[in-house]
C-alpha positions in Angstrom: 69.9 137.7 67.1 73.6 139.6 67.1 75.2 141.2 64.1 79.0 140.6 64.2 79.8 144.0 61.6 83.3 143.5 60.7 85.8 145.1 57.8 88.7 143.9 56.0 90.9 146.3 54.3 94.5 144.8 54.1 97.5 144.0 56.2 96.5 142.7 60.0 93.4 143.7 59.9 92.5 141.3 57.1 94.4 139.0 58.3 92.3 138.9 61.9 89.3 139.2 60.4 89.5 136.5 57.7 90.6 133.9 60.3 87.9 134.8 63.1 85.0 134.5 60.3 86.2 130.7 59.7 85.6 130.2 63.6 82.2 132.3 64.3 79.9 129.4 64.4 77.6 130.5 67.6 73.9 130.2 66.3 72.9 133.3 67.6 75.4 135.3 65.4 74.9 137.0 62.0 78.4 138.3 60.3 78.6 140.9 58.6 82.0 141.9 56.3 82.5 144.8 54.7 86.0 144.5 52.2 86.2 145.5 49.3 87.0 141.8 48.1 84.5 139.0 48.2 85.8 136.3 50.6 86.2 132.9 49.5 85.2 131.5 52.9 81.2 130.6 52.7 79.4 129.8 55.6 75.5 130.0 56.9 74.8 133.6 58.6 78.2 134.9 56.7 76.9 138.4 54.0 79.4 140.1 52.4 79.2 143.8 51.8 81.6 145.5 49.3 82.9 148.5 50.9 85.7 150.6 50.2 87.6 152.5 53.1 87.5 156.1 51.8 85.7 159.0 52.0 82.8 157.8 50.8 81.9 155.1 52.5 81.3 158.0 55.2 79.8 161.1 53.7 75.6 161.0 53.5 75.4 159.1 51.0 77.7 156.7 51.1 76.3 155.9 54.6 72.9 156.3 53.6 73.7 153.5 50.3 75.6 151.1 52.2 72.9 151.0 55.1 70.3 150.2 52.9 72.4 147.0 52.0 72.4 146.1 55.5 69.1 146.7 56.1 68.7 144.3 52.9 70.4 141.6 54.5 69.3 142.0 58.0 65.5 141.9 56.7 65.1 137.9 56.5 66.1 137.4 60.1 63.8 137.9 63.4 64.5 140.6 65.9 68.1 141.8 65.9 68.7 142.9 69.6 72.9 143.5 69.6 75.2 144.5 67.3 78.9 145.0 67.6 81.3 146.8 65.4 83.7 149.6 65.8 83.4 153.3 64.4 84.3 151.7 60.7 80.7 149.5 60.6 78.4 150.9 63.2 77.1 154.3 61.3 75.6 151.8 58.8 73.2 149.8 61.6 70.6 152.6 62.5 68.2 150.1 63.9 65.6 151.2 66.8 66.4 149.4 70.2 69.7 147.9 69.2 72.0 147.4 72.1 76.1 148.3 70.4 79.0 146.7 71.5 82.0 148.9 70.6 84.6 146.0 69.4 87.9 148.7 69.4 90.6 148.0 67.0 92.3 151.0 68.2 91.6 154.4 69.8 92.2 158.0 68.4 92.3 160.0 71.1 95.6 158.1 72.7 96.7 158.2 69.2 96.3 161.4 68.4 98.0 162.2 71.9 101.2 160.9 70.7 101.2 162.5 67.5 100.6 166.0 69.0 103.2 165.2 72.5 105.9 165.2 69.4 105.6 166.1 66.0 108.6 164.6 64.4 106.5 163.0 62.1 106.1 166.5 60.1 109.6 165.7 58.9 108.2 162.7 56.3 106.8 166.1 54.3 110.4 166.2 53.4 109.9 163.0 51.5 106.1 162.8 50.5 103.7 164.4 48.4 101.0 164.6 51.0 101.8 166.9 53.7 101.4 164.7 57.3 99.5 167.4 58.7 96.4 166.9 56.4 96.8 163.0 56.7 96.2 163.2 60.6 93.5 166.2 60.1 91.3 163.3 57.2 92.5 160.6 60.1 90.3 162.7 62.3 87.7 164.3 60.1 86.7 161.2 58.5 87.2 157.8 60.8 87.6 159.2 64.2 84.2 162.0 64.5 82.4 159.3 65.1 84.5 157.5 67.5 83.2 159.2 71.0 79.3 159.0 70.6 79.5 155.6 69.9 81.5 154.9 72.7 78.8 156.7 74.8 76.3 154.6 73.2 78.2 151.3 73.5 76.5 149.1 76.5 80.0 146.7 76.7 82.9 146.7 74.9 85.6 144.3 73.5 89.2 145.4 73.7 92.2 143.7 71.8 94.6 144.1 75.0 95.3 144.8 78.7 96.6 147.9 77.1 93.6 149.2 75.1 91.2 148.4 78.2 93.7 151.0 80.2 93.7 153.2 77.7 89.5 153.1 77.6 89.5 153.9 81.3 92.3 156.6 81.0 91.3 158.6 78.1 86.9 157.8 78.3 86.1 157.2 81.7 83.3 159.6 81.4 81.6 157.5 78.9 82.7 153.7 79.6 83.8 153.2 83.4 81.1 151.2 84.5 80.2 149.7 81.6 81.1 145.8 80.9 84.4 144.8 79.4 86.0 142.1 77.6 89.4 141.3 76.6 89.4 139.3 73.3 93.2 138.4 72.2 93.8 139.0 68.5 95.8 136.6 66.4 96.2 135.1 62.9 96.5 132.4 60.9 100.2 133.5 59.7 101.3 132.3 63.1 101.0 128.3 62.1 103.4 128.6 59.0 106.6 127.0 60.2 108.8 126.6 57.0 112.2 128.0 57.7 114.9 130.7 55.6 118.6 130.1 56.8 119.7 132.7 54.7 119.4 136.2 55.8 118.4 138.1 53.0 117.3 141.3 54.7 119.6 143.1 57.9 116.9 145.0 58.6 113.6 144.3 57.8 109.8 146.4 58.4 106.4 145.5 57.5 104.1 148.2 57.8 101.3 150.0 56.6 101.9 154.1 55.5 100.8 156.3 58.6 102.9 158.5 60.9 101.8 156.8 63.8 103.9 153.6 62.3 107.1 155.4 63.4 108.9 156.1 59.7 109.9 159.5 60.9 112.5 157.5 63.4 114.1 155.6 60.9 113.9 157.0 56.8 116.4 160.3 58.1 119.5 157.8 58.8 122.3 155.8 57.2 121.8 152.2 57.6 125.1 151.7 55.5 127.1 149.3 55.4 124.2 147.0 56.1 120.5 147.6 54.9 117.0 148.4 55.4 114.1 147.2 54.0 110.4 148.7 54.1 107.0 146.1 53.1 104.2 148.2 52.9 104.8 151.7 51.7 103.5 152.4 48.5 106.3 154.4 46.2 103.3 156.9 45.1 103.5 158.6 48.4 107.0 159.4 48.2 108.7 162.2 45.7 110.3 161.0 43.1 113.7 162.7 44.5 113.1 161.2 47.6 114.6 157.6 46.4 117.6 158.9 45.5 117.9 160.3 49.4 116.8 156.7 50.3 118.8 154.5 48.3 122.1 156.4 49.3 121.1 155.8 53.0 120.8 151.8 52.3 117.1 152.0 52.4 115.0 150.1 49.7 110.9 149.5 49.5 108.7 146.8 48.8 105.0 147.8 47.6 102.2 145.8 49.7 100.9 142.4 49.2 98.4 140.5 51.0 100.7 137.0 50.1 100.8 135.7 53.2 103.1 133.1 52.2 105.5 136.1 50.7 105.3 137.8 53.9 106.6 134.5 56.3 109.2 134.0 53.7 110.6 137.8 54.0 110.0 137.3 57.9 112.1 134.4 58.9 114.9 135.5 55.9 115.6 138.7 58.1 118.0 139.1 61.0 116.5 142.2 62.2 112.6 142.7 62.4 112.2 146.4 63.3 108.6 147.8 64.7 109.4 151.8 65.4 105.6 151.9 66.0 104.7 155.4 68.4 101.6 153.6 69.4 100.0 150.4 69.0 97.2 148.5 70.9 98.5 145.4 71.2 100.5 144.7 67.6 99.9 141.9 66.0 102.3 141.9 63.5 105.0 141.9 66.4 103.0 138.6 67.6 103.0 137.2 63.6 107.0 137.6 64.1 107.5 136.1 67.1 106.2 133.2 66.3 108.2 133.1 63.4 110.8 133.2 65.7 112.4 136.4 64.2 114.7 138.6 66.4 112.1 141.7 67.2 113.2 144.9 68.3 110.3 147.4 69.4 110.4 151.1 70.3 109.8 151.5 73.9 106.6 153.0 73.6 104.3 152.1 76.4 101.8 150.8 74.7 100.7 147.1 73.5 104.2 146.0 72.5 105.2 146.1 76.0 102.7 143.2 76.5 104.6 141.4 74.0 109.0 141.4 74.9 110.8 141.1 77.2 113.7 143.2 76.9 116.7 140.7 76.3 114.6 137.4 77.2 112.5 137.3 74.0 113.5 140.5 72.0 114.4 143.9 72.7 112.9 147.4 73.5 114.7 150.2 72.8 113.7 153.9 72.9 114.2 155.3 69.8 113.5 158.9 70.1 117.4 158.4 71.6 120.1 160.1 69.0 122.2 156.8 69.4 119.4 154.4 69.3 121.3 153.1 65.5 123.8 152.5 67.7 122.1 149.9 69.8 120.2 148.3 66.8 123.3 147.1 65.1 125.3 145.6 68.6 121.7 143.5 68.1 122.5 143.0 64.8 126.2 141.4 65.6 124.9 140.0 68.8 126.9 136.3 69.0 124.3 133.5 67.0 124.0 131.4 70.3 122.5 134.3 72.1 120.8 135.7 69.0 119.0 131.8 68.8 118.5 132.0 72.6 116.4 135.2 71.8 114.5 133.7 68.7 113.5 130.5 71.0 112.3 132.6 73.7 109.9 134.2 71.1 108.8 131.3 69.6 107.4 130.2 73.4 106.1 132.8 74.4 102.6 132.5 74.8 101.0 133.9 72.5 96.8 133.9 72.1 95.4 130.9 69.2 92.7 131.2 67.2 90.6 128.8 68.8 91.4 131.1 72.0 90.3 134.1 70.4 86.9 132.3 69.1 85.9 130.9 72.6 86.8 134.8 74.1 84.3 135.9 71.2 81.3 133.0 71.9 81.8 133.6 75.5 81.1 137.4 74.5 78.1 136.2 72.9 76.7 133.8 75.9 76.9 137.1 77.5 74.7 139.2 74.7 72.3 136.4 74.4 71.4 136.2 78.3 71.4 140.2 78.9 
């Protein structure tokens, strides 16, 4: 048999994971999901596991508690022989002979390299109550220690991206090179809503969870005036509380998290602007959620998994901005003539773009794969 471990926290994540659950059907596959929420999807071979992502959950004992759950659930099946999960779900499988597949979500080391190549991001201590500094070092500490050994462990691994495969080879090579590789697309359900907003409520528009790697630093230290910028996803207890005055007189407003999907499409496709000023992301998902949406998606030029995704001018726009008159650019976007801006919002409607049932046969091919080796 082979354990599928997964988590689901919020944002992409949950949204990938709740929608690859509903198409796991091989019979050779137990899933596992740690959240901190039940699901309401129930299926055979389907154990939930509540699980909070903290501290916790990874000190002795909270490894040592939540393994003895597994162990639980695992004890009414015959021989488990693979299991696959990422450095979130593996510490809790500590199961003699298991072969791992390391399913990578994404990968600290290139991460981290970005953070450290420029550390701009120490600016947002300006704003915040938690320096950035001891984020990154409990970023580290706590989710990435883990990250290498398992890699070294991992017989095969599945990787979200072209990107995130060349990033494997560039930054562990001593550990993975030879080992077996799949590319498994991710996608979400979000992607088949197709009600429409004329009206442009939002200029500028970002959804996004609260880490420096999400690019904040690039955009909270500027005017948007006489237009507007709006933030989903950053929760106002991070911030000081003088730090809204400074954002309100810049034209920048927040909007605290929600998992309402429905919400989310609605703020989406009533924006002119959708803004990602990620530093690093393995693929990004939510620039694919947005593109189908047909929003009009401008990316930093990064080099990493966004560059998959645009086409600079064809189906949205890259633009580097590290660049003192990158603003500059955004708003000629922002006044771009309506013919060319629906030209652009077409283009990233067709592009093709990964499904659900592609991402489920990628995943039972993966499986075939365990099940004969």
């Amino acid at each position: 048999m082979i354990v599928f471990a997964t988590f689901s926290n919020n944002g992409g994540m949950k949204r990938v994971t709740e929608t690859t659950l509903i198409h796991i059907n091989h019979p050779q596959v137990i899933s596992i999901l740690f959240s901190s929420q039940k699901p309401e999807l129930d299926k055979p071979h389907l154990h939930w596991i509540e699980w909070k992502n903290s501290r916790e959950s990874y000190n002795k004992k909270g490894i040592k508690e939540i393994a003895s759950k597994v162990a639980e659930v695992l004890s009414s099946y015959r021989e488990i022989t693979w299991v696959v999960g990422d450095n979130f779900t593996l510490p809790y499988f500590n199961l003699y002979g298991v072969k791992i597949v390391y399913d990578i979500h994404s990968l600290s080391l290139p991460l981290h390299h970005e953070l450290e190549k420029n550390k701009k991001y120490l600016r947002l201590d300006e704003l915040t109550k938690f320096p950035m500094s001891n984020v990154i070092r409990l970023d580290k500490a706590i989710y990435c220690r883990h990250e290498f050994s398992w890699l070294k462990k991992s017989s095969a691994y599945i990787c979200n991206s072209s990107n995130t495969e060349n990033y494997l080879l560039t930054y562990y090579a001593k550990a993975c090179a030879d080992k077996k590789k799949f590319i498994v697309p991710v996608t979400s359900e979000i992607t088949k809503k197709k009600t429409k907003y004329l009206q442009k409520d939002y200029p500028f528009y970002i959804f996004s969870r609260w880490h420096p790697v999400k690019g904040y630093h690039l955009v909270l230290f500027d005017s948007w005036a006489p237009l507007s910028l709006t933030i989903r996803g950053c929760s106002k207890s991070a911030f000081l509380e003088e730090s809204f005055g400074k954002l309100s007189k810049n034209n920048i407003s927040f909007l605290k998290w929600s998992d309402d999907n429905s919400n989310l499409v609605k703020e989406l496709q009533s924006s002119e602007v959708v803004i990602f000023p990620a530093i690093y992301e393995p693929y990004g998902l939510a620039l694919q959620e947005a593109m189908s949406l047909g929003c009009l998606c401008v990316a930093h030029k990064n080099n990493s998994g966004h560059e998959e995704q645009l086409i600079d001018g064809e189906n949205g726009f890259l633009i580097d901005m590290e660049r003192p008159d990158y603003q500059k650019r955004l708003f000629e976007i922002y006044y771009l003539d309506e013919v060319e801006k629906n030209r652009i919002r077409n283009n990233a409607i067709n592009t093709r773009k990964p499904t659900i049932k592609d991402r489920a046969v990628k995943l039972n091919k993966v499986f075939d794969w365990l099940n004969e080796n």
